[in-house]
PyMOL CGO cylinders between C-alpha atoms (Angstrom):
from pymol import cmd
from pymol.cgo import CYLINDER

trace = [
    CYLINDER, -6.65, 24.09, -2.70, -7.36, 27.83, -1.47, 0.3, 1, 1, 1, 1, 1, 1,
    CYLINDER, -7.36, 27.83, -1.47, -4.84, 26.90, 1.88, 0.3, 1, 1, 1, 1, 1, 1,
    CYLINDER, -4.84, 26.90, 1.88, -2.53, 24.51, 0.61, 0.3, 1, 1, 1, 1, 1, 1,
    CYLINDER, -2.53, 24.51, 0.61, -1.93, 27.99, -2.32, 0.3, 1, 1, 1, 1, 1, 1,
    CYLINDER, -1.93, 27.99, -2.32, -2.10, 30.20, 0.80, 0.3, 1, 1, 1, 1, 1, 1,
    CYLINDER, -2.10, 30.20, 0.80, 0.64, 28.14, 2.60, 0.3, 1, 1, 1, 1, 1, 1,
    CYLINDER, 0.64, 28.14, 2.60, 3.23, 27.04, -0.19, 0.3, 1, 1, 1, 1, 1, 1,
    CYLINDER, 3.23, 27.04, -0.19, 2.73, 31.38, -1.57, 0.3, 1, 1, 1, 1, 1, 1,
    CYLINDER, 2.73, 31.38, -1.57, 0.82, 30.66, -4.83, 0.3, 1, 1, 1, 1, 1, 1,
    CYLINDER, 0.82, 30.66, -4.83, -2.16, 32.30, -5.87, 0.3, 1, 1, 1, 1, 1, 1,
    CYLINDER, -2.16, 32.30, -5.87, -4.99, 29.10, -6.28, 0.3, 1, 1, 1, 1, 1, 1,
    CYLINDER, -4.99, 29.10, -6.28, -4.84, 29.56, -10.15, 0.3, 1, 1, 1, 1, 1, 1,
    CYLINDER, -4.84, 29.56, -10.15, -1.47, 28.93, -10.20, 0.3, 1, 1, 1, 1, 1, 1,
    CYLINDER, -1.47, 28.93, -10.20, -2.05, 26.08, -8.35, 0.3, 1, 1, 1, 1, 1, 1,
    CYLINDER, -2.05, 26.08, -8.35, -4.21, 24.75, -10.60, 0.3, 1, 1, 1, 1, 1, 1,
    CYLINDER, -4.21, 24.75, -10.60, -1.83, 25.45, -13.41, 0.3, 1, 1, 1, 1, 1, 1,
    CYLINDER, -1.83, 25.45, -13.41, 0.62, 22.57, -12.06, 0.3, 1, 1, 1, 1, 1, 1,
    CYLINDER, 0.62, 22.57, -12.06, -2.68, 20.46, -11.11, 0.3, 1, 1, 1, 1, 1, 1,
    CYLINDER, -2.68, 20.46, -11.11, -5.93, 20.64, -12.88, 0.3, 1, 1, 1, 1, 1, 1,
    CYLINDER, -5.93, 20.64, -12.88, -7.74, 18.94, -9.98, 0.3, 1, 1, 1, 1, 1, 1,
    CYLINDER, -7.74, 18.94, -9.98, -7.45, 18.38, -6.29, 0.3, 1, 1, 1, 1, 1, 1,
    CYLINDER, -7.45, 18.38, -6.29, -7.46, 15.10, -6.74, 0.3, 1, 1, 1, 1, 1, 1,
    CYLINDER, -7.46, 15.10, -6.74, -4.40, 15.24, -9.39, 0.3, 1, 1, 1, 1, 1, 1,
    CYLINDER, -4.40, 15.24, -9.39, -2.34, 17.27, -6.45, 0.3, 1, 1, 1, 1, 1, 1,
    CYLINDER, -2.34, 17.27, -6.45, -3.51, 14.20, -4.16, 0.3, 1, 1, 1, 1, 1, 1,
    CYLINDER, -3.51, 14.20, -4.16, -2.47, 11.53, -6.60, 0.3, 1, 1, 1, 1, 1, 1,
    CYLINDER, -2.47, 11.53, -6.60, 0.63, 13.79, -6.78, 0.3, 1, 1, 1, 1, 1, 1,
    CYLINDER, 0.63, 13.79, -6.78, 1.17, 13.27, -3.05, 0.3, 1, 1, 1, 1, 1, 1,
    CYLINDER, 1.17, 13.27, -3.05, 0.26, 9.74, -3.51, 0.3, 1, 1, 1, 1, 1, 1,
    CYLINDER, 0.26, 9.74, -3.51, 3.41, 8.98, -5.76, 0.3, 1, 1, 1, 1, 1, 1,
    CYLINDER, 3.41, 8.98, -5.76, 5.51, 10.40, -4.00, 0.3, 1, 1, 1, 1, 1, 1,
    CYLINDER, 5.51, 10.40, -4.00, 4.79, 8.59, -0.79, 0.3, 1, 1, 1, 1, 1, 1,
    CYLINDER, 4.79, 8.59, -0.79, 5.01, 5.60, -2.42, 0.3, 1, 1, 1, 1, 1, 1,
    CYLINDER, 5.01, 5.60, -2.42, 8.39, 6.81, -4.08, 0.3, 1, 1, 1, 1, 1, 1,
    CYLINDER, 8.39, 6.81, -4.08, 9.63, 6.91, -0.68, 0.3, 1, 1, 1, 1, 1, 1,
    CYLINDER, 9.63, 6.91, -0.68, 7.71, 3.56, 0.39, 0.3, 1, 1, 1, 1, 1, 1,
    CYLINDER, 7.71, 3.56, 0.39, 9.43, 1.56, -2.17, 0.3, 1, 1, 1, 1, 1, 1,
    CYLINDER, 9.43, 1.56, -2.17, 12.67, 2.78, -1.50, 0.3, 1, 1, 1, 1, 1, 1,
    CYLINDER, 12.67, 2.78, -1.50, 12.33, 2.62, 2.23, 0.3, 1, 1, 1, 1, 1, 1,
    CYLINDER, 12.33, 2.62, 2.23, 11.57, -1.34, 1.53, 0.3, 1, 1, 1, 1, 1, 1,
    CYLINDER, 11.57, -1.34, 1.53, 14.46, -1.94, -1.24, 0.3, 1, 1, 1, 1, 1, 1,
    CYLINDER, 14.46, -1.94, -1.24, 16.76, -0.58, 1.41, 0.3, 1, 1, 1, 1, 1, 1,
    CYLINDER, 16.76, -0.58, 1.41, 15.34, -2.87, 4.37, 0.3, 1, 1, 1, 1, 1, 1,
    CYLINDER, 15.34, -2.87, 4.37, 14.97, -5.72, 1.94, 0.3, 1, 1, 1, 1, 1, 1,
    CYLINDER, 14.97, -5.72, 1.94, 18.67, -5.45, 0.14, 0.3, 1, 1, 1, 1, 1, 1,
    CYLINDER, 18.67, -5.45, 0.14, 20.45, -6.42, 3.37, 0.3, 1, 1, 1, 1, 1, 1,
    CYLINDER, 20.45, -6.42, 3.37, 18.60, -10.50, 3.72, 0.3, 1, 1, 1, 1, 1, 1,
    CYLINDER, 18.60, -10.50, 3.72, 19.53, -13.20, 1.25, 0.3, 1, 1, 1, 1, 1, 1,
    CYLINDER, 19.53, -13.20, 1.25, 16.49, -14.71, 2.62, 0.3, 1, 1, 1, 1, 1, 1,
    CYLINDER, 16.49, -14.71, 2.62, 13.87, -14.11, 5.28, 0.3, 1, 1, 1, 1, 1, 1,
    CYLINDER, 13.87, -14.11, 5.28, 10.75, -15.83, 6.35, 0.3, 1, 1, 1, 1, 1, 1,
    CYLINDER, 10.75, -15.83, 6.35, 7.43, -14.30, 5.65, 0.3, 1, 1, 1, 1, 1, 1,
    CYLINDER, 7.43, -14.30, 5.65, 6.74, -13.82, 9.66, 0.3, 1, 1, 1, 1, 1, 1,
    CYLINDER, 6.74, -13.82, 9.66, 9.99, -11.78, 9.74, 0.3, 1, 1, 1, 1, 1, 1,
    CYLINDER, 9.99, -11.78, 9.74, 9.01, -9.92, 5.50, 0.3, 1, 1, 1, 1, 1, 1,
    CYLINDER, 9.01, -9.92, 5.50, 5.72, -9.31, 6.97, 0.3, 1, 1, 1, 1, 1, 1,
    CYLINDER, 5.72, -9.31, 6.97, 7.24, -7.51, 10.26, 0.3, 1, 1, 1, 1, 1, 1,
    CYLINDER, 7.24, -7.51, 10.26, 9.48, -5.36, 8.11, 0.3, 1, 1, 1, 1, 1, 1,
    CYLINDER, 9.48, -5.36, 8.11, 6.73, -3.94, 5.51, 0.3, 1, 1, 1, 1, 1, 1,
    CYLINDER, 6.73, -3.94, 5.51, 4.03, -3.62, 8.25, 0.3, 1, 1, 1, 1, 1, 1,
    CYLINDER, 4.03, -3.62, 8.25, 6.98, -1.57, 9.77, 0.3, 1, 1, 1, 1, 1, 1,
    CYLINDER, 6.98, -1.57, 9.77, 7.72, 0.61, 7.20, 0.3, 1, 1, 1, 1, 1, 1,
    CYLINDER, 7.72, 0.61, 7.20, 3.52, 1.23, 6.78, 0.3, 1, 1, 1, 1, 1, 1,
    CYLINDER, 3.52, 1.23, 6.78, 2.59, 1.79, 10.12, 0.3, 1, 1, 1, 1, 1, 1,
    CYLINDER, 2.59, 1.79, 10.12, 5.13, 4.58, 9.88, 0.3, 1, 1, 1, 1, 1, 1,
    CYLINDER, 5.13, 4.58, 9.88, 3.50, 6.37, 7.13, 0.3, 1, 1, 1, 1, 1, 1,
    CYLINDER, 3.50, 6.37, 7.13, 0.21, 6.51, 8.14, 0.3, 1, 1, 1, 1, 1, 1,
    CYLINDER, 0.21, 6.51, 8.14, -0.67, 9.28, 5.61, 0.3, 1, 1, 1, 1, 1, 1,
    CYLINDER, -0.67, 9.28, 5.61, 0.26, 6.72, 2.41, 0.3, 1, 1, 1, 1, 1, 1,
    CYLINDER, 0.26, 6.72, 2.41, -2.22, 4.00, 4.41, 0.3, 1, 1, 1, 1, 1, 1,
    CYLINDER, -2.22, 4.00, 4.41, -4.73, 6.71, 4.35, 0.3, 1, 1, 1, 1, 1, 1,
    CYLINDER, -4.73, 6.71, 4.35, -4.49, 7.80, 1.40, 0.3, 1, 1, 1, 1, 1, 1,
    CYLINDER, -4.49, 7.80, 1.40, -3.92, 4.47, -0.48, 0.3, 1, 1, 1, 1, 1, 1,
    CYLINDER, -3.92, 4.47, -0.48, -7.70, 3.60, 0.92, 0.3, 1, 1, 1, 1, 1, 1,
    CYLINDER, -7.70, 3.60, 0.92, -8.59, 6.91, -1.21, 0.3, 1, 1, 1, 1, 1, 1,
    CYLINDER, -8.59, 6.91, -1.21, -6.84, 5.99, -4.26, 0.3, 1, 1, 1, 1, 1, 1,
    CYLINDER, -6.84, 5.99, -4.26, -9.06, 3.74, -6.07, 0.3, 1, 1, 1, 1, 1, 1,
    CYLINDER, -9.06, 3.74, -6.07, -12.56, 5.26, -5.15, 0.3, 1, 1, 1, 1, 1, 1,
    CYLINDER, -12.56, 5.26, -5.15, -12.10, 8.91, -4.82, 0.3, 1, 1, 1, 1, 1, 1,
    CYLINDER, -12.10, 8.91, -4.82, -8.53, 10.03, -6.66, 0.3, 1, 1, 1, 1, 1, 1,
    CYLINDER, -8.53, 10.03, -6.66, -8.41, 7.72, -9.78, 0.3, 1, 1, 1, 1, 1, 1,
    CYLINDER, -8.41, 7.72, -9.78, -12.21, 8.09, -10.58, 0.3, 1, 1, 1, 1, 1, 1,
    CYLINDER, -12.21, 8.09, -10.58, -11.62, 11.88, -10.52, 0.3, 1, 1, 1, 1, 1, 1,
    CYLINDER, -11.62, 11.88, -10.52, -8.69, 12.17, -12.61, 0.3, 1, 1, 1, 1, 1, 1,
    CYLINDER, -8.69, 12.17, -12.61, -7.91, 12.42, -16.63, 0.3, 1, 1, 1, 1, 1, 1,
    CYLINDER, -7.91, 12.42, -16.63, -6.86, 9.71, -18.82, 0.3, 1, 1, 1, 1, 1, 1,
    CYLINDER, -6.86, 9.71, -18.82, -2.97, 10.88, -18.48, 0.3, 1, 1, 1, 1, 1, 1,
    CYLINDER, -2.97, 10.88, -18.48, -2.76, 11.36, -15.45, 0.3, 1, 1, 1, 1, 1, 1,
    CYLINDER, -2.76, 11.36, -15.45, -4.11, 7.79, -14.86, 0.3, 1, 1, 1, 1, 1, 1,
    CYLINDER, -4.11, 7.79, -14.86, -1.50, 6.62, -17.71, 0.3, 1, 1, 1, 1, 1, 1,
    CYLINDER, -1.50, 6.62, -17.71, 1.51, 8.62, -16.03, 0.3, 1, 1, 1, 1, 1, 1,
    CYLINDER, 1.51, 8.62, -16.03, 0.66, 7.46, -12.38, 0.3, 1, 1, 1, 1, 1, 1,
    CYLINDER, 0.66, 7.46, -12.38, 0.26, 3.98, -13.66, 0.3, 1, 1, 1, 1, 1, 1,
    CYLINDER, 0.26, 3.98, -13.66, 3.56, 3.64, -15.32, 0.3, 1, 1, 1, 1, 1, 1,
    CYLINDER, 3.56, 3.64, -15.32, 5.15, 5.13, -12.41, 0.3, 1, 1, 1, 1, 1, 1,
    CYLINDER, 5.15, 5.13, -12.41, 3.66, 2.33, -10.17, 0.3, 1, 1, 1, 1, 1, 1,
    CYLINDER, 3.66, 2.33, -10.17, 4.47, -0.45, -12.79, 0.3, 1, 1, 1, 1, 1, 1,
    CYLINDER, 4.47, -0.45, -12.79, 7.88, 0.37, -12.48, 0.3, 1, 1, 1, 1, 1, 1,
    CYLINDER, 7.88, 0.37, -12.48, 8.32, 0.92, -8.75, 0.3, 1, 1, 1, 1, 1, 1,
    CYLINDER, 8.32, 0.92, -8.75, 5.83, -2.22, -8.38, 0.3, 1, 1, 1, 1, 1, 1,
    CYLINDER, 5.83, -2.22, -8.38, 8.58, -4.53, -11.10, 0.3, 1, 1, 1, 1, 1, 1,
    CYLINDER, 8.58, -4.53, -11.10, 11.35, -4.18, -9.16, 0.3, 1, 1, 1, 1, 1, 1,
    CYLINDER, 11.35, -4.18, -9.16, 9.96, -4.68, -5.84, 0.3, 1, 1, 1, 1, 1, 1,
    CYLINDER, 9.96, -4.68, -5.84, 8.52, -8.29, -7.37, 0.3, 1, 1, 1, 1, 1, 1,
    CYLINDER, 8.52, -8.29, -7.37, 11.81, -8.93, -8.20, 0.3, 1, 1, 1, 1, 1, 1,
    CYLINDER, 11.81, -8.93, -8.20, 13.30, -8.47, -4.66, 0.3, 1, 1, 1, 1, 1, 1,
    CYLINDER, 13.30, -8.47, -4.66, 10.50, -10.44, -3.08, 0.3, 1, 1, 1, 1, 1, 1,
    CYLINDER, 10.50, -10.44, -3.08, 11.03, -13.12, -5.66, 0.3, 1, 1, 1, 1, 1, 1,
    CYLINDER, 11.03, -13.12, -5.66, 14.48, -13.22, -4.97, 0.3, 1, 1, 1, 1, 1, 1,
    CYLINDER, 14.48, -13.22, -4.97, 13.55, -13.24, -0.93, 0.3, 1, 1, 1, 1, 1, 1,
    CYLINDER, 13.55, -13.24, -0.93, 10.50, -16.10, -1.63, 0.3, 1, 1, 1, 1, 1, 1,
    CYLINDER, 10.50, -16.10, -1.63, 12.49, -18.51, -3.62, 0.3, 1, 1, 1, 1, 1, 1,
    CYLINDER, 12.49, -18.51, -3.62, 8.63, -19.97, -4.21, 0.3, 1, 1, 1, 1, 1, 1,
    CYLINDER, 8.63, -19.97, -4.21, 7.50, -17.29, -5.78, 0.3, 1, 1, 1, 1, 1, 1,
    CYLINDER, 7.50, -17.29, -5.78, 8.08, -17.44, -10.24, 0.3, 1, 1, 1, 1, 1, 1,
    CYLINDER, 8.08, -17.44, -10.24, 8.85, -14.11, -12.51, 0.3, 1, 1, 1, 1, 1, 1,
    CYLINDER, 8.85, -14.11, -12.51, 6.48, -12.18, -12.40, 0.3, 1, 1, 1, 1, 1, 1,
    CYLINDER, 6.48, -12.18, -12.40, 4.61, -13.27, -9.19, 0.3, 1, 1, 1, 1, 1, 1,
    CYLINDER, 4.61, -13.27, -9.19, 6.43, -10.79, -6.95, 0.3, 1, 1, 1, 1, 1, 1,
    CYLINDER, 6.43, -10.79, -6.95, 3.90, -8.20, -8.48, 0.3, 1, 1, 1, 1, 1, 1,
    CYLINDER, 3.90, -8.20, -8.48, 1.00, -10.49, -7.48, 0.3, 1, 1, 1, 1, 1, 1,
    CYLINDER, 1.00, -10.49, -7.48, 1.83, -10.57, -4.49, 0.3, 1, 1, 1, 1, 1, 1,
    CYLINDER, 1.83, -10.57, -4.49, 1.97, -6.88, -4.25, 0.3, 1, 1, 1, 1, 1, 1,
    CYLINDER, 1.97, -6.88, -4.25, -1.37, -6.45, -5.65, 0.3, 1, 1, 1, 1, 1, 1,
    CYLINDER, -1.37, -6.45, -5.65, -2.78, -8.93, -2.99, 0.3, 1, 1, 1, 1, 1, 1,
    CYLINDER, -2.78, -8.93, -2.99, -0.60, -6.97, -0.45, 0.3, 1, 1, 1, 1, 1, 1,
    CYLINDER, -0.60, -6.97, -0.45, -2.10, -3.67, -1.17, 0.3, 1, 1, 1, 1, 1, 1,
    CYLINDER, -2.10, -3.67, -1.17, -5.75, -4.63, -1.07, 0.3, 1, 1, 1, 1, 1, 1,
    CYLINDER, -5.75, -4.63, -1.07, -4.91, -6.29, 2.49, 0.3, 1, 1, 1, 1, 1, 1,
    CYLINDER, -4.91, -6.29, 2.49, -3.30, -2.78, 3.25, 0.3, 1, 1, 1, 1, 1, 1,
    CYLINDER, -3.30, -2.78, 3.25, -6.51, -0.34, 1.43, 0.3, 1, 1, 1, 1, 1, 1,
    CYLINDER, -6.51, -0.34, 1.43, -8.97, -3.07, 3.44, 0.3, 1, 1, 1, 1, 1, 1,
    CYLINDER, -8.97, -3.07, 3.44, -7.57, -3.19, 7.01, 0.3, 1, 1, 1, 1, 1, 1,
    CYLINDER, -7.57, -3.19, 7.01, -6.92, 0.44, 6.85, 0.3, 1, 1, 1, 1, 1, 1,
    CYLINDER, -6.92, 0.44, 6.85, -10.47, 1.19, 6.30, 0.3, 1, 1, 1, 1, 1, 1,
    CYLINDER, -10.47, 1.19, 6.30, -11.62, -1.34, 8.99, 0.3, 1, 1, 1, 1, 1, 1,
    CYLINDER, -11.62, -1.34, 8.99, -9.52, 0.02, 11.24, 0.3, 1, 1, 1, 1, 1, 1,
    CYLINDER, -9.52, 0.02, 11.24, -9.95, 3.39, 10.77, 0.3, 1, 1, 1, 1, 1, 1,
    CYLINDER, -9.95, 3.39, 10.77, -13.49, 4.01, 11.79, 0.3, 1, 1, 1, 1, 1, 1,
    CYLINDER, -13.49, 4.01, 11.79, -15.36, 7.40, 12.27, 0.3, 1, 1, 1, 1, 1, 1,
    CYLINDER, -15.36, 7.40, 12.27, -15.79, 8.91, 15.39, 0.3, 1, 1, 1, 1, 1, 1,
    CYLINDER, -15.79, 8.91, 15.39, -19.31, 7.27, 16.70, 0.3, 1, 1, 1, 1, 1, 1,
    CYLINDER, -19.31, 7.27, 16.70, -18.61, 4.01, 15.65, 0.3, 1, 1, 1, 1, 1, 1,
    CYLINDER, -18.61, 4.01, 15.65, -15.08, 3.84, 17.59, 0.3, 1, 1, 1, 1, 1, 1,
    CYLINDER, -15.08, 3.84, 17.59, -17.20, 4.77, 20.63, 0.3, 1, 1, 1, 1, 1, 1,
    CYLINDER, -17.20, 4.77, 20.63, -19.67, 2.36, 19.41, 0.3, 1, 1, 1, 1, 1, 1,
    CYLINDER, -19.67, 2.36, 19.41, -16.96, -0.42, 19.33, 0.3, 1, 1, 1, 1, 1, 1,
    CYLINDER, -16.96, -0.42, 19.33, -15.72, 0.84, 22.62, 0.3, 1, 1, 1, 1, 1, 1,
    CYLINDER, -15.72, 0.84, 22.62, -18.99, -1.16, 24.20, 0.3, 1, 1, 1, 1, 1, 1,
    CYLINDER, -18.99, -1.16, 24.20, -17.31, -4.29, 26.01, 0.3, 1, 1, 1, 1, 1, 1,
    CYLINDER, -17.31, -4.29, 26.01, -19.94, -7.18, 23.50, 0.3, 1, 1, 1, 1, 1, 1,
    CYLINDER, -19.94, -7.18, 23.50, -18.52, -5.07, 20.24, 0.3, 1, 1, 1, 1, 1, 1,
    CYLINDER, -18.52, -5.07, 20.24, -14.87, -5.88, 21.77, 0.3, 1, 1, 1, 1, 1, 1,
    CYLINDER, -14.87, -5.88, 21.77, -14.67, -8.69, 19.29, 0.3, 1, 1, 1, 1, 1, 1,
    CYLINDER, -14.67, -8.69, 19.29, -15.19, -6.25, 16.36, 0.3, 1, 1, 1, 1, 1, 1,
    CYLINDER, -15.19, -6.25, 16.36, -12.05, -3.62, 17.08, 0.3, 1, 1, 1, 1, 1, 1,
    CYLINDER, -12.05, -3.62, 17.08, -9.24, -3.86, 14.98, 0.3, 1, 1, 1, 1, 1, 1,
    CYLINDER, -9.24, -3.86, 14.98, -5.30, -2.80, 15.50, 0.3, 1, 1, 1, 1, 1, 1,
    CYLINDER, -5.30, -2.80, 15.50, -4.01, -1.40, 12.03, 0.3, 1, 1, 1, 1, 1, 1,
    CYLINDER, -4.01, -1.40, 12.03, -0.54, -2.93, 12.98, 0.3, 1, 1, 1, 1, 1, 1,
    CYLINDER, -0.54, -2.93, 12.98, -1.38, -6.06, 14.52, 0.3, 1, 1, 1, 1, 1, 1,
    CYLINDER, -1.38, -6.06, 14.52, -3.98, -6.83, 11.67, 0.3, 1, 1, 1, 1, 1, 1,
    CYLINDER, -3.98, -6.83, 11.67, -1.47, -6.04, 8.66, 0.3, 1, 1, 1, 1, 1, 1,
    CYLINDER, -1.47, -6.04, 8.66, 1.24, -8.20, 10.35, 0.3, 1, 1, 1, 1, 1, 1,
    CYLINDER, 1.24, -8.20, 10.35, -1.24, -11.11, 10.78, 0.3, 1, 1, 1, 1, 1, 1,
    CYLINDER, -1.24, -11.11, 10.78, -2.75, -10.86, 7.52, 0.3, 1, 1, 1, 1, 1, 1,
    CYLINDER, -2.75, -10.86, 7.52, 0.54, -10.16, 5.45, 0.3, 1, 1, 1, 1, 1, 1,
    CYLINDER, 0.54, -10.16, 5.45, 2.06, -13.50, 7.15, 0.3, 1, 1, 1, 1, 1, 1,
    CYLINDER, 2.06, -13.50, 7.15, -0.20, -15.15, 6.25, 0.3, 1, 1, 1, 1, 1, 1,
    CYLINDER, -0.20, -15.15, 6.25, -0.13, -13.70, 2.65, 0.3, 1, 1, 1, 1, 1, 1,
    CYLINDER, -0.13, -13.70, 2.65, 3.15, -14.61, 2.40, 0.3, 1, 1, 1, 1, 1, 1,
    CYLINDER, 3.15, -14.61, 2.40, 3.32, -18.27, 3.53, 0.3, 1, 1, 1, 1, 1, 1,
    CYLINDER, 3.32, -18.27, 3.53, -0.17, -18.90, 1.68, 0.3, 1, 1, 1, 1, 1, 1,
    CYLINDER, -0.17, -18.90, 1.68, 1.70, -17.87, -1.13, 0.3, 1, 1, 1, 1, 1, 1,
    CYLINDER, 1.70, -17.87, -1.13, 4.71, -19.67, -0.99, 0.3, 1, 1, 1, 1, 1, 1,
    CYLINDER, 4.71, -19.67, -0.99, 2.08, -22.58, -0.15, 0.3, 1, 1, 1, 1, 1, 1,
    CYLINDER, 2.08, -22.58, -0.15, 0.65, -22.52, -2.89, 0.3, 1, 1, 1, 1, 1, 1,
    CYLINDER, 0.65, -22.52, -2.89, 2.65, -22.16, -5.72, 0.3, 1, 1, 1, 1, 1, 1,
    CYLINDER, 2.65, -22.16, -5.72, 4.76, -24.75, -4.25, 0.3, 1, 1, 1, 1, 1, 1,
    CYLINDER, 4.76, -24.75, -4.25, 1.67, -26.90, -4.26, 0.3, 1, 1, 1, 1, 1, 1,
    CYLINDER, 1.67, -26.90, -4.26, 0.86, -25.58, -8.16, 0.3, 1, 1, 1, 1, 1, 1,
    CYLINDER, 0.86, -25.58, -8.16, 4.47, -26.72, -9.16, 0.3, 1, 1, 1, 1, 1, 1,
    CYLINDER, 4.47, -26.72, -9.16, 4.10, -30.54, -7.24, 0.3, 1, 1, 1, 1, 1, 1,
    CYLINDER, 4.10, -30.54, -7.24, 0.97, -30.41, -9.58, 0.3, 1, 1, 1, 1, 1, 1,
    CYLINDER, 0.97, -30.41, -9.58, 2.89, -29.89, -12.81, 0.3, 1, 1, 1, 1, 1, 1,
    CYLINDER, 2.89, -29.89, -12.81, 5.67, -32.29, -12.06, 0.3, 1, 1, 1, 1, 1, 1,
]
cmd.load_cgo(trace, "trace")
């Protein structure tokens, strides 16, 4: 808190005035990252009447892989910002992502004619804990990327980008799969 004051000209109280907490300020940083995420993808998204979930999945593990500060700090979010923060701020940053999170359901329900109101989100929630997961995994500290740099740990190194693409195809056609499958049920 002491240099981000130092750098923006603020004396640390006053920094504190705007945030209570360093992880607040974080959380602050957080939102709008993922301000810019979601419009970044509404943009890319707006221009396809339809696209397949090898070609969805390309796009969004495009437009991640080029923030690799909101990957990083979306693996923070649910164990270290939103345990540190007050009851507001959980309620305000919530909303905000409710919002940002309804409409981009909408346009992947309108680009996965499989998917049902309301299942856009879902699949957004699934997508994030792929993103949180294989951003950690891949990520590792310093002694265990040497560790995995031993040719018999080969097996064991992981590709942020490659990963997410593999896993969010995947995501998206098991998806599709399987509502499909839950409608045949119905019928």
């Amino acid at each position: 808190m002491a240099r981000l004051a130092k750098k923006i000209g603020l004396a640390k109280g006053t920094l504190y005035l705007y945030f209570p907490s360093k992880e607040s300020l974080f959380l602050a940083v957080v939102q709008r990252s993922l301000d810019a995420w979601f419009t970044a993808v509404g943009e890319r998204l707006s221009c396809h009447a339809f696209i397949d979930p090898d070609a969805l999945a390309r796009e969004l593990t495009e437009t991640l892989v080029e923030r690799p500060r909101l990957t990083r700090l979306l693996a923070l979010l649910h164990p270290v910002l939103e345990r540190n923060i007050g009851e507001e701020d959980a309620f305000a940053f919530k909303v905000f992502l409710a919002k940002k999170m309804g409409r981009a359901g909408i346009e992947f329900e309108r680009l996965i004619p499989a998917l049902e109101p309301g299942q856009g989100v879902r699949l957004l929630l699934h997508m994030h804990a792929l993103v949180v997961g294989l951003r950690q995994a891949s990520d590792p500290s310093p002694a265990v990327e040497r560790a995995l740099e031993r040719p018999e740990l080969r097996d064991l190194r992981m590709d942020f980008q490659v990963e997410l693409c593999a896993a969010l195809s995947a995501l998206f056609r098991g998806f599709g799969a399987a509502l499909q499958a839950q409608g045949e049920t119905r019928q």
